[in-house]
C-alpha beads as a LAMMPS data file, in Angstrom:
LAMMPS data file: protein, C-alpha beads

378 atoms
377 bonds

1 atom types
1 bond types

-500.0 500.0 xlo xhi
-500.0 500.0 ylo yhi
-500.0 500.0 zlo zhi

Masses

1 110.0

Atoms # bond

1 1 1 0.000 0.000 0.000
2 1 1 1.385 3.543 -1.163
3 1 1 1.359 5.408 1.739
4 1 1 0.248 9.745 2.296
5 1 1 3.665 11.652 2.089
6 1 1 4.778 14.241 4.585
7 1 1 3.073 16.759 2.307
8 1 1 1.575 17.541 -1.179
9 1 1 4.466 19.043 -3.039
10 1 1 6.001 15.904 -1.922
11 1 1 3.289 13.423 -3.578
12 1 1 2.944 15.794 -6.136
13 1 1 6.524 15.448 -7.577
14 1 1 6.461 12.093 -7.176
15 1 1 3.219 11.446 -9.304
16 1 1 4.663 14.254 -12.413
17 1 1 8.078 12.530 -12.413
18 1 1 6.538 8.399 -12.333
19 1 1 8.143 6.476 -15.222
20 1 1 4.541 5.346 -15.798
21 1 1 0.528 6.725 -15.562
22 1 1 0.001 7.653 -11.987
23 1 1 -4.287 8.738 -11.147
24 1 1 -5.374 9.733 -7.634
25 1 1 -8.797 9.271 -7.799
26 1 1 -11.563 10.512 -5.362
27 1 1 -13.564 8.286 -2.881
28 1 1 -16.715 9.711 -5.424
29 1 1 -14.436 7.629 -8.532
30 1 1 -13.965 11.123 -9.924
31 1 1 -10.031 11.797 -10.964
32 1 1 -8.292 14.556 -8.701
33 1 1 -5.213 14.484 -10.589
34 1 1 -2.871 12.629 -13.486
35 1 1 0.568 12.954 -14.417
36 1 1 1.689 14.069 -17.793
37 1 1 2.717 10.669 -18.834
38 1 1 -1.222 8.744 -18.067
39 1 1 -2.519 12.232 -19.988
40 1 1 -0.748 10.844 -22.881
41 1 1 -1.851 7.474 -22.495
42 1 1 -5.057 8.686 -22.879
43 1 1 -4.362 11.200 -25.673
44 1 1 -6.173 13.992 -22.834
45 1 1 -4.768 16.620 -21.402
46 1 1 -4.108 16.196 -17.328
47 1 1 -5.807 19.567 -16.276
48 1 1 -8.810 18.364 -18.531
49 1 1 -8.705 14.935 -16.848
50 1 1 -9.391 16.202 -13.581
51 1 1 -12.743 15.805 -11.980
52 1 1 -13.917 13.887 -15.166
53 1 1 -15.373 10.330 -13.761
54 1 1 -12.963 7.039 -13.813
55 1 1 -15.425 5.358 -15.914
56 1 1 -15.294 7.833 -18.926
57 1 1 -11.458 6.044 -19.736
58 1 1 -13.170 1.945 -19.902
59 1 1 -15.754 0.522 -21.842
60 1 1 -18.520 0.133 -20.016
61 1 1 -17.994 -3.523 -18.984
62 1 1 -14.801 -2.441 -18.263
63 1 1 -15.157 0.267 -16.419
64 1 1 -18.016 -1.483 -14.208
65 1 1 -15.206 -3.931 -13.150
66 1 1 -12.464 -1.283 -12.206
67 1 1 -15.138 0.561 -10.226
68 1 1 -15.893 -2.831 -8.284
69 1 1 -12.193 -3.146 -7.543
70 1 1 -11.650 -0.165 -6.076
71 1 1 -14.647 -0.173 -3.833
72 1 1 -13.217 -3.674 -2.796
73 1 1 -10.285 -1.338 -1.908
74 1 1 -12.691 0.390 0.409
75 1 1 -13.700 -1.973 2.585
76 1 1 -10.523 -3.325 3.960
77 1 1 -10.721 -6.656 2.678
78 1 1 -7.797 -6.206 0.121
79 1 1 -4.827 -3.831 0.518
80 1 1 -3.419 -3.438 -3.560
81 1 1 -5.798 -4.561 -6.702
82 1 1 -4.771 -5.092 -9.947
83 1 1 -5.428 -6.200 -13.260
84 1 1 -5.784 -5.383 -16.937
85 1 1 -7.988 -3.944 -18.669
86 1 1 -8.840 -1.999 -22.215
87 1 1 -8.400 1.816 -21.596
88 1 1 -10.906 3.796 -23.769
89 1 1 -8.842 7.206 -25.634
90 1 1 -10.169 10.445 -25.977
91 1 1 -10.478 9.296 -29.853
92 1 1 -12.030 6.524 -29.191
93 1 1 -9.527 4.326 -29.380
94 1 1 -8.179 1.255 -27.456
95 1 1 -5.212 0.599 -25.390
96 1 1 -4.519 -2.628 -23.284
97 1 1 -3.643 -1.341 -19.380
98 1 1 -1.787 -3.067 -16.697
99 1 1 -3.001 -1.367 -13.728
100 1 1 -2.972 -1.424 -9.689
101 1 1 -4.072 0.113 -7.057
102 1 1 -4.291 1.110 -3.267
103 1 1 -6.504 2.908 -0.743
104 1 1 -4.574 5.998 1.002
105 1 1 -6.631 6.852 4.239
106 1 1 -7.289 9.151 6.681
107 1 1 -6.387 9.528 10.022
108 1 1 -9.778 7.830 11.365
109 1 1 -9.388 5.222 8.399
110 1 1 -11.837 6.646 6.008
111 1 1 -10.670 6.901 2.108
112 1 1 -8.982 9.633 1.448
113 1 1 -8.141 8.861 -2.176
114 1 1 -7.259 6.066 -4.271
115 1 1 -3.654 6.352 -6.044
116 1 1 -3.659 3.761 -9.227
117 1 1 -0.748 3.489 -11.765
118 1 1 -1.027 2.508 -15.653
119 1 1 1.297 0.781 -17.703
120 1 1 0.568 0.862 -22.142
121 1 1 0.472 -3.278 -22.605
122 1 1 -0.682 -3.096 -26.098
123 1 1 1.868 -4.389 -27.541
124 1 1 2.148 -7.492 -25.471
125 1 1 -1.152 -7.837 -25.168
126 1 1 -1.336 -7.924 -29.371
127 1 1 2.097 -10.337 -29.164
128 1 1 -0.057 -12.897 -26.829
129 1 1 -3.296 -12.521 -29.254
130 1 1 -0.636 -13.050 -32.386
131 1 1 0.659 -16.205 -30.698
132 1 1 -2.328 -17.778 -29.864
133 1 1 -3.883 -17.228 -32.950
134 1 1 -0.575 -18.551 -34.634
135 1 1 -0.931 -21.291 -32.079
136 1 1 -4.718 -22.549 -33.476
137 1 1 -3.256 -22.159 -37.161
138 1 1 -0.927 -24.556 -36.425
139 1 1 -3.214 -26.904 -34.551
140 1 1 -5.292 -26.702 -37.316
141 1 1 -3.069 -27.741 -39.828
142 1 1 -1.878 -30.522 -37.424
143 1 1 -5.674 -31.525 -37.639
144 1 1 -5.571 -31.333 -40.899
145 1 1 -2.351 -32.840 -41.967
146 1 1 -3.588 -36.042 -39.795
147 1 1 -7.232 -36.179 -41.385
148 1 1 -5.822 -35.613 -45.215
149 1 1 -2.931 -38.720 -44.268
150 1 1 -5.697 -40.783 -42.750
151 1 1 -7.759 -40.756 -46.154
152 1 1 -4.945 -40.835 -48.562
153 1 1 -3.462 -43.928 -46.412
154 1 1 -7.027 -45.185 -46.514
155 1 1 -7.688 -45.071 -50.110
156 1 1 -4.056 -46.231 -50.943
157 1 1 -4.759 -49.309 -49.067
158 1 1 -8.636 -49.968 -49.928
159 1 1 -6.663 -50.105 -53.975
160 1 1 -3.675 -52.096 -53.123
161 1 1 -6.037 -54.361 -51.413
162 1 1 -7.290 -54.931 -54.466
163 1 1 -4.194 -55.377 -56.585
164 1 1 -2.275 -57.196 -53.924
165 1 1 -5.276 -60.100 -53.801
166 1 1 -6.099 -60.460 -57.261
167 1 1 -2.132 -60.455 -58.208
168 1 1 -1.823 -63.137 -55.649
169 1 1 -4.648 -65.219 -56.864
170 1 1 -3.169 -64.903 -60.418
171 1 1 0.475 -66.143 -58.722
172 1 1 -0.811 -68.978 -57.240
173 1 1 -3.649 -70.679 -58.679
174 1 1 -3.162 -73.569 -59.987
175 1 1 -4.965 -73.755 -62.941
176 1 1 -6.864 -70.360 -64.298
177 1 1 -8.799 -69.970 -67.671
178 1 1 -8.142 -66.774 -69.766
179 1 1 -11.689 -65.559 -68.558
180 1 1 -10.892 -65.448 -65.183
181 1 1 -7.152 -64.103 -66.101
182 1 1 -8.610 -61.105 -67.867
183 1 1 -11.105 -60.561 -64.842
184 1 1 -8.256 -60.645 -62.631
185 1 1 -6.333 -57.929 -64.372
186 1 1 -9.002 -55.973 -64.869
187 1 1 -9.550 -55.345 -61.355
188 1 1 -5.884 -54.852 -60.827
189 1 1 -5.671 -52.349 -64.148
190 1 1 -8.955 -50.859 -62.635
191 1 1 -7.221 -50.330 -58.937
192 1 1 -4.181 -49.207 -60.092
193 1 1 -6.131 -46.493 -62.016
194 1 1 -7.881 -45.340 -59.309
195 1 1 -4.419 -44.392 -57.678
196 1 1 -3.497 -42.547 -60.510
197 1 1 -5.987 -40.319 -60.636
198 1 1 -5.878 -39.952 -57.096
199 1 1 -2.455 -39.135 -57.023
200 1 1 -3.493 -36.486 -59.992
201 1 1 -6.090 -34.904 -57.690
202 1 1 -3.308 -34.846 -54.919
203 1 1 -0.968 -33.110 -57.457
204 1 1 -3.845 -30.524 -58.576
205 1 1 -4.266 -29.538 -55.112
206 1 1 -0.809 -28.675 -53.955
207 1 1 -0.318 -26.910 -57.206
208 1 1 -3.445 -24.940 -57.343
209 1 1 -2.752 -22.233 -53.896
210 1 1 0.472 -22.247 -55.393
211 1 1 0.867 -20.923 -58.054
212 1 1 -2.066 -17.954 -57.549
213 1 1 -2.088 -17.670 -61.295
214 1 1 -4.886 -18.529 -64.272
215 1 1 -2.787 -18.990 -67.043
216 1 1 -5.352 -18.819 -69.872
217 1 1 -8.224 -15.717 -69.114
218 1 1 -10.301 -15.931 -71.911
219 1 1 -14.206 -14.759 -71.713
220 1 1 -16.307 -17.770 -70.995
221 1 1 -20.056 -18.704 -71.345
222 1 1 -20.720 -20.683 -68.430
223 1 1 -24.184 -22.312 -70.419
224 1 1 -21.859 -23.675 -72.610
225 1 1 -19.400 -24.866 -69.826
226 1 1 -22.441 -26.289 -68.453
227 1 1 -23.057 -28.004 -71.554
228 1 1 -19.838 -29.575 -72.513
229 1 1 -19.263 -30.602 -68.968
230 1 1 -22.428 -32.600 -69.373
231 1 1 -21.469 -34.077 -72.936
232 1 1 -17.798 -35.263 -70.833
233 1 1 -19.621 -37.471 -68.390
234 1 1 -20.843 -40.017 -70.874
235 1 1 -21.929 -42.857 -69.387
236 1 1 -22.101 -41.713 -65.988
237 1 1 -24.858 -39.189 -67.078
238 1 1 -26.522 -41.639 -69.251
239 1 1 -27.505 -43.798 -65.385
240 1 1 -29.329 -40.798 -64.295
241 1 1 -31.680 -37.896 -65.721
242 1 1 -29.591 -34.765 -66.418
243 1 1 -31.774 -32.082 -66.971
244 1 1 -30.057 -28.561 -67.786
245 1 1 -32.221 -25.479 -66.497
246 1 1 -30.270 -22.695 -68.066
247 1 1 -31.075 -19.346 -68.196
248 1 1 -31.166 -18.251 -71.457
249 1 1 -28.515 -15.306 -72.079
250 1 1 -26.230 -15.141 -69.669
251 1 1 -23.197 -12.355 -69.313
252 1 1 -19.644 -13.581 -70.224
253 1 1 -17.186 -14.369 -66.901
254 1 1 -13.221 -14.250 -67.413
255 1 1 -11.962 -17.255 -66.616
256 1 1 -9.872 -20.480 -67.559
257 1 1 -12.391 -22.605 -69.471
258 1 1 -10.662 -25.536 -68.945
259 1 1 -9.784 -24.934 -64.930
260 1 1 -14.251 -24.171 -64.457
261 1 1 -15.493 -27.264 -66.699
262 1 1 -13.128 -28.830 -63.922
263 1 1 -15.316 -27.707 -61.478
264 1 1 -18.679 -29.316 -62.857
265 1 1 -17.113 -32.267 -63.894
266 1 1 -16.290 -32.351 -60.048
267 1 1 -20.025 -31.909 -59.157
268 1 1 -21.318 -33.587 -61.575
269 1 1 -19.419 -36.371 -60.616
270 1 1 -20.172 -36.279 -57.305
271 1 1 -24.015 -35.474 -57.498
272 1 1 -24.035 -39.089 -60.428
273 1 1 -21.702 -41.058 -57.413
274 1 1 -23.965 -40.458 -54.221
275 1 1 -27.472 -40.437 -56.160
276 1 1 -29.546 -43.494 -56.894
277 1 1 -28.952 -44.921 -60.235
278 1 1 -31.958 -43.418 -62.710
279 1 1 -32.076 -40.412 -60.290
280 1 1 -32.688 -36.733 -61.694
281 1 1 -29.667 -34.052 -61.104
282 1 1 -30.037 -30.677 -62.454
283 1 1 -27.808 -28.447 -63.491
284 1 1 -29.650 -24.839 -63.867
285 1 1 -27.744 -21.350 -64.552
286 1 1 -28.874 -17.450 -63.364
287 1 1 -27.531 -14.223 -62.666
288 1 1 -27.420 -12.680 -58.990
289 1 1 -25.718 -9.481 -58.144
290 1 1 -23.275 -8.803 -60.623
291 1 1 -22.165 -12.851 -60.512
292 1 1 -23.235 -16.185 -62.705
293 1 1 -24.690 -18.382 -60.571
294 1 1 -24.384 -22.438 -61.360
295 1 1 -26.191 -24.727 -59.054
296 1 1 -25.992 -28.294 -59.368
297 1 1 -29.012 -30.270 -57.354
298 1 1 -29.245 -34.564 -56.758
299 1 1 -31.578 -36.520 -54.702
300 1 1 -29.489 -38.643 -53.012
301 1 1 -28.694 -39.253 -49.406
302 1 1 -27.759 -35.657 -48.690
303 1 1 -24.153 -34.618 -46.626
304 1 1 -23.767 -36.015 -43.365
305 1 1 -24.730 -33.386 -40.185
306 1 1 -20.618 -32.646 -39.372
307 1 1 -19.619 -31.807 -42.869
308 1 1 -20.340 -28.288 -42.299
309 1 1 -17.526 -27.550 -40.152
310 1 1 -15.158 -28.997 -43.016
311 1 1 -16.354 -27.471 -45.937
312 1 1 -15.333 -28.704 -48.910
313 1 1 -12.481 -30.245 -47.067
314 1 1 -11.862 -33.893 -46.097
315 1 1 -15.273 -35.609 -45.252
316 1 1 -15.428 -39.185 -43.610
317 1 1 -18.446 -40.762 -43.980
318 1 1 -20.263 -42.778 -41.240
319 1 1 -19.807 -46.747 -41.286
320 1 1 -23.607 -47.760 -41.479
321 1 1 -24.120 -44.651 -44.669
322 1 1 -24.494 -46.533 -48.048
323 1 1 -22.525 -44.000 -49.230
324 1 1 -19.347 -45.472 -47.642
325 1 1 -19.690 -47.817 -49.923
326 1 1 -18.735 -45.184 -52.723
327 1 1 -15.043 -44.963 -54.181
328 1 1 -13.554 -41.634 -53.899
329 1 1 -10.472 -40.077 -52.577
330 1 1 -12.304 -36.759 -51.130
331 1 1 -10.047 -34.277 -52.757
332 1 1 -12.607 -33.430 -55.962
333 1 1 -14.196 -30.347 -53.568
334 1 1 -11.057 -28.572 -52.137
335 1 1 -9.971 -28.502 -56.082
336 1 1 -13.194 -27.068 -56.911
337 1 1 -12.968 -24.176 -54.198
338 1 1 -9.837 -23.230 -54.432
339 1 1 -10.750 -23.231 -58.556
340 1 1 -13.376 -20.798 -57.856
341 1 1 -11.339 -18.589 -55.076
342 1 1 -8.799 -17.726 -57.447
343 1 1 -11.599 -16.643 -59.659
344 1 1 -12.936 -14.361 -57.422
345 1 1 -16.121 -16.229 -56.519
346 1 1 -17.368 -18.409 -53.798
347 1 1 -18.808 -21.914 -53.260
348 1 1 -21.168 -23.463 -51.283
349 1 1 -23.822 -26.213 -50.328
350 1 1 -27.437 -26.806 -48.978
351 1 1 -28.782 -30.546 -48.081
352 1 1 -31.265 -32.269 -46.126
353 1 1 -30.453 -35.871 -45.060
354 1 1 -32.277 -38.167 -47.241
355 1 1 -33.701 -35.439 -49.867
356 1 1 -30.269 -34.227 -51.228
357 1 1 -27.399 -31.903 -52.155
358 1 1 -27.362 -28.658 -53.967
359 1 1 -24.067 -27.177 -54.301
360 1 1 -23.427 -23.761 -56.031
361 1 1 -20.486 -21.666 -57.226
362 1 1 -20.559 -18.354 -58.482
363 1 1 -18.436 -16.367 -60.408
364 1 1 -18.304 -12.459 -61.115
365 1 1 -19.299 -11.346 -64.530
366 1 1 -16.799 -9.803 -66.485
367 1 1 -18.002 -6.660 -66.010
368 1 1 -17.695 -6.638 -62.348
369 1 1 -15.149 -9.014 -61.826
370 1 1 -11.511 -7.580 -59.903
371 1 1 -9.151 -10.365 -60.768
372 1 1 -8.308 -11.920 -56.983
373 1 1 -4.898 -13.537 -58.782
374 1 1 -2.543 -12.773 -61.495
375 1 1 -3.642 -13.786 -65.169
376 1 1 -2.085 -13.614 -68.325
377 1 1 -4.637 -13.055 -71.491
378 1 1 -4.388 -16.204 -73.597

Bonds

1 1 1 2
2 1 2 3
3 1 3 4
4 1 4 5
5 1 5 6
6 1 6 7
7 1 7 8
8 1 8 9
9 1 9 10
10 1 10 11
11 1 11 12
12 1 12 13
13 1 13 14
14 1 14 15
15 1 15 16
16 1 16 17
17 1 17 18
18 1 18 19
19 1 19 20
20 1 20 21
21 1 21 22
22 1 22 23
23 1 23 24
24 1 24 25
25 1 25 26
26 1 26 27
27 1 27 28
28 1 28 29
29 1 29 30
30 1 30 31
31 1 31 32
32 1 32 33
33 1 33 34
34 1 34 35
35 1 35 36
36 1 36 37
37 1 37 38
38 1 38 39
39 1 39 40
40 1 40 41
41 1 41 42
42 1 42 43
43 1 43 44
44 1 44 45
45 1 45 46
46 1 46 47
47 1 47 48
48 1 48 49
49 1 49 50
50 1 50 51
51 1 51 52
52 1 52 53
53 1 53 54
54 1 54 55
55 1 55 56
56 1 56 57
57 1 57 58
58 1 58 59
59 1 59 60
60 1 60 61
61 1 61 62
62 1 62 63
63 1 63 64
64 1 64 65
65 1 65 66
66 1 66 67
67 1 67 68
68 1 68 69
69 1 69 70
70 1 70 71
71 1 71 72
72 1 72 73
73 1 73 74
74 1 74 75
75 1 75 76
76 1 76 77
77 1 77 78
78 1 78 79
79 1 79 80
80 1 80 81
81 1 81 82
82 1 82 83
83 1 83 84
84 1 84 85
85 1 85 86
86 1 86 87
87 1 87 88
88 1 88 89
89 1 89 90
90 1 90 91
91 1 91 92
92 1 92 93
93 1 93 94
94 1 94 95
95 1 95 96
96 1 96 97
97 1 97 98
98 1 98 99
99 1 99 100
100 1 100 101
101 1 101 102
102 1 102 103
103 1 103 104
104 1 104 105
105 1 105 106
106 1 106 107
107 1 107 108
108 1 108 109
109 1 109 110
110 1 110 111
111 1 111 112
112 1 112 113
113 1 113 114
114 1 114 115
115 1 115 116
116 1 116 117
117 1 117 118
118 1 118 119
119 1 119 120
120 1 120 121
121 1 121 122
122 1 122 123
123 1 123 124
124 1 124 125
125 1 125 126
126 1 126 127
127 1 127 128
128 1 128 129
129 1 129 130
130 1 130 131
131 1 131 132
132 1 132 133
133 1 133 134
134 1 134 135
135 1 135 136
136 1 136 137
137 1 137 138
138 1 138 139
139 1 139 140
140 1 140 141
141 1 141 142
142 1 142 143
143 1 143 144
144 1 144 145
145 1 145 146
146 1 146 147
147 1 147 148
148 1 148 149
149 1 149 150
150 1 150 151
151 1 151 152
152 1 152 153
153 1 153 154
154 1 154 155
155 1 155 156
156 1 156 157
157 1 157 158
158 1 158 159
159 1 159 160
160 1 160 161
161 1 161 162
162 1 162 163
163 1 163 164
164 1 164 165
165 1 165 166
166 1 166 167
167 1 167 168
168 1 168 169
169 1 169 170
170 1 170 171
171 1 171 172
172 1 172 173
173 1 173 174
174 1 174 175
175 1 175 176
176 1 176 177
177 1 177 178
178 1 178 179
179 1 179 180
180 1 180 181
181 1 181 182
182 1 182 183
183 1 183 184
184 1 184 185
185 1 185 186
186 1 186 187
187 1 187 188
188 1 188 189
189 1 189 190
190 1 190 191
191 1 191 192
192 1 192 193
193 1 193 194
194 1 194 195
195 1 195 196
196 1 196 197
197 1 197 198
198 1 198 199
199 1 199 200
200 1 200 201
201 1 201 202
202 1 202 203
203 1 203 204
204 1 204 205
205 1 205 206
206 1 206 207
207 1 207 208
208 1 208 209
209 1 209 210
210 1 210 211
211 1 211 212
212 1 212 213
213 1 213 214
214 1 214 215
215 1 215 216
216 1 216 217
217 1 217 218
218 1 218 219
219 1 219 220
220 1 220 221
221 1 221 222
222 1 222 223
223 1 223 224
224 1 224 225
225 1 225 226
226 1 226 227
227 1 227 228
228 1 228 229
229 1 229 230
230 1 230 231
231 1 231 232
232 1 232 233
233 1 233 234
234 1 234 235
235 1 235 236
236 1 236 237
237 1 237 238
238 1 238 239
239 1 239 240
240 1 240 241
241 1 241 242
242 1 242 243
243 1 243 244
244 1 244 245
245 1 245 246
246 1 246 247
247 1 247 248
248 1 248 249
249 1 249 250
250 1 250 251
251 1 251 252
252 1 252 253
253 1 253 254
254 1 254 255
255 1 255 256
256 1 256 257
257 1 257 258
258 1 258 259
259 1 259 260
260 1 260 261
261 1 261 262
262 1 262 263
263 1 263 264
264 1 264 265
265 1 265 266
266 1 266 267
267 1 267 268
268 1 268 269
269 1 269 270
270 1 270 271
271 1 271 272
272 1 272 273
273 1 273 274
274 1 274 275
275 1 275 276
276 1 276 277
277 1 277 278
278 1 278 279
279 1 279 280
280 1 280 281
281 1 281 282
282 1 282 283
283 1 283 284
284 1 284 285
285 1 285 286
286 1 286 287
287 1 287 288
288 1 288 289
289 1 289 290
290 1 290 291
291 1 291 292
292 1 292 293
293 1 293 294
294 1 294 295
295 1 295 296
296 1 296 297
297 1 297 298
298 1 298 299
299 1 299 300
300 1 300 301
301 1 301 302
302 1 302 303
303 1 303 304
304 1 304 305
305 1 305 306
306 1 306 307
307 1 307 308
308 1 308 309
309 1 309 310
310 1 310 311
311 1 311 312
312 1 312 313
313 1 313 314
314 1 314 315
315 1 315 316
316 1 316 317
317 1 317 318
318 1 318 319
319 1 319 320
320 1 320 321
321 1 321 322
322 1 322 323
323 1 323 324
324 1 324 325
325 1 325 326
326 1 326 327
327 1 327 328
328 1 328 329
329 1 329 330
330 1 330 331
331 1 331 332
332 1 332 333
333 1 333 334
334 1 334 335
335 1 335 336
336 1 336 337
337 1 337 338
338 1 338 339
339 1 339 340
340 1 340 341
341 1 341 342
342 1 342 343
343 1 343 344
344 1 344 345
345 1 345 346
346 1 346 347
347 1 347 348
348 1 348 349
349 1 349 350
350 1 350 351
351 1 351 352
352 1 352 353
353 1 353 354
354 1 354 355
355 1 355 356
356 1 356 357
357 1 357 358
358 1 358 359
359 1 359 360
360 1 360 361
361 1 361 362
362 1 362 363
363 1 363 364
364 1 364 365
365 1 365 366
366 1 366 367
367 1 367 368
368 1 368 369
369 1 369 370
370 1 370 371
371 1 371 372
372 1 372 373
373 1 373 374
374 1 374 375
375 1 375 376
376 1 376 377
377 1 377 378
């Protein structure tokens, strides 16, 4: 406890010359005096400070909880308080405080004033925020860097499950017919390619934050994206009812043609995978707010509850969903986001278990669109 100096001059030196804010404040919360260096703390000026209430210097929620520790202060219970707390400016702005406190008394032990001292922990405070926010990134990628192993080691052993049995079979059979030979291989030929294009989809993905750059900007008509992306599927679309609700004229998009078909292929694919066989998907085109939208809609099981809170990033599918039962390496969406990110757009979902998926991308029109990424007119 800071206690009453043989006189005022005395404590009055002593506050003007403090290496840090020094604030005697009245027994009514009011401020009888502050040294140069707290006026600039606050951006005030000290003779302006004085007589002005405590509370005018927090937030409200902050200032309610200085307020309760210095009447704490008052009652004996505590000698010294401290804490920190966000100092409100003259401006308006914030600074982070370290700040204590003491009661200075009377003779007959009433409160005579309180004396508090501030110390400008901004910085620190902002270096602590920094880390810990540095610290979740990191966690996060830890999280993710586990989840994206755990389905790449998954799929590479669901295929070479595959390849290892039938080669094995082949090896040691005794006697096989060229039938069953030719079955054989085909399911090792058709494994094998399955980790190709997996390992493709892995290659895409580390490439495409990469390189930040659309190398062919051309202006593109995504109704006749739409339409060739369709055409590509062949047989897969041929198993269900495609129907193509396009608005008639849209406005051009700049884009790489190639790097957006990409992106419907990827949805199209996906909406063929997880939807019954003979099932309609739609593919349907319109313009909203200066973008072209493209939703694609199925009827199959819909996304399961938790893939929200991993958009478009690894998904893991529960044991007893028939879609488990579905071949894919997961990787198709985060291609098809970061595809539309570096166009400037966005990408997103609605479902309902058991009704279906609609997922939807748009893109800016050319007239509105501020390229997000270097380009290079083809």
């Amino acid at each position: 406890m800071i206690n009453r100096p043989s006189s005022d001059a005395t404590l009055d030196a002593v506050i003007a010359r403090a290496p840090f804010g020094v604030m005697r404040i009245g027994p009514d919360l009011n401020v009888i005096d502050a040294n140069p260096r707290l006026a600039r703390l606050f951006l005030a000026k000290a003779d302006e400070m004085v007589g002005s209430p405590i509370e005018r210097y927090f937030s409200p929620d902050e200032a309610a909880w200085v307020m309760h520790q210095l009447r704490t202060l008052s009652t004996g219970s505590v000698e010294a308080a401290e804490s920190e707390s966000q100092g409100l400016r003259t401006d308006r702005s914030t600074v982070w405080l370290a700040w204590s406190a003491s009661a200075v008394r009377k003779a007959d032990g009433e409160i005579d004033y309180y004396i508090a001292m501030f110390e400008d922990r901004t910085a620190k405070h902002q270096a602590e925020v920094a880390a810990a926010r540095n610290l979740n990134v990191l966690e996060r990628l830890s999280r993710l860097k586990t989840e994206f192993l755990t389905t790449v080691s998954h799929e590479l052993r669901t295929a070479l499950v595959g390849i290892q049995g039938f080669s094995e079979l082949i090896r040691d059979a005794e006697s096989l017919d060229l039938a069953e030979v030719k079955s054989f291989a085909a399911e090792v030929y058709s494994e094998a390619r399955r980790l190709d294009q997996m390992l493709d989809k892995m290659l895409e993905l580390d490439r495409a934050p990469g390189s930040q750059t659309i190398a062919h900007i051309t202006e593109v008509n995504l109704n006749s994206a739409v339409h060739e992306a369709i055409a590509a599927t062949g047989a897969e679309a041929h198993r269900h009812h495609v129907v193509a609700n396009l608005e008639l004229v849209l406005p051009p998009v700049k884009g790489d043609a190639a790097m957006l078909r990409q992106v419907l292929a990827i949805l199209l694919s996906n909406a063929f995978k997880y939807s019954p066989e003979g099932s309609e998907v739609v593919v349907s085109s319109r313009v909203e707010s200066g973008c072209v939208q493209i939703s694609v809609k199925d009827h199959g099981m819909g996304m399961p509850a938790d893939f929200d809170d991993q958009l478009f990033g690894r998904h893991q599918w529960n044991a007893d969903n028939p879609a488990s039962e579905v071949a894919g390496s997961g990787l198709g969406l985060p291609i098809a986001r970061q595809i539309i990110e570096l166009h400037g757009g966005r990408i997103w979902f609605e479902s309902a278990a058991g009704v279906g998926s609609e997922f939807h991308f748009t893109i800016p029109t050319a007239a509105n669109q501020t390229p997000a990424v270097n380009a290079r007119q083809s």
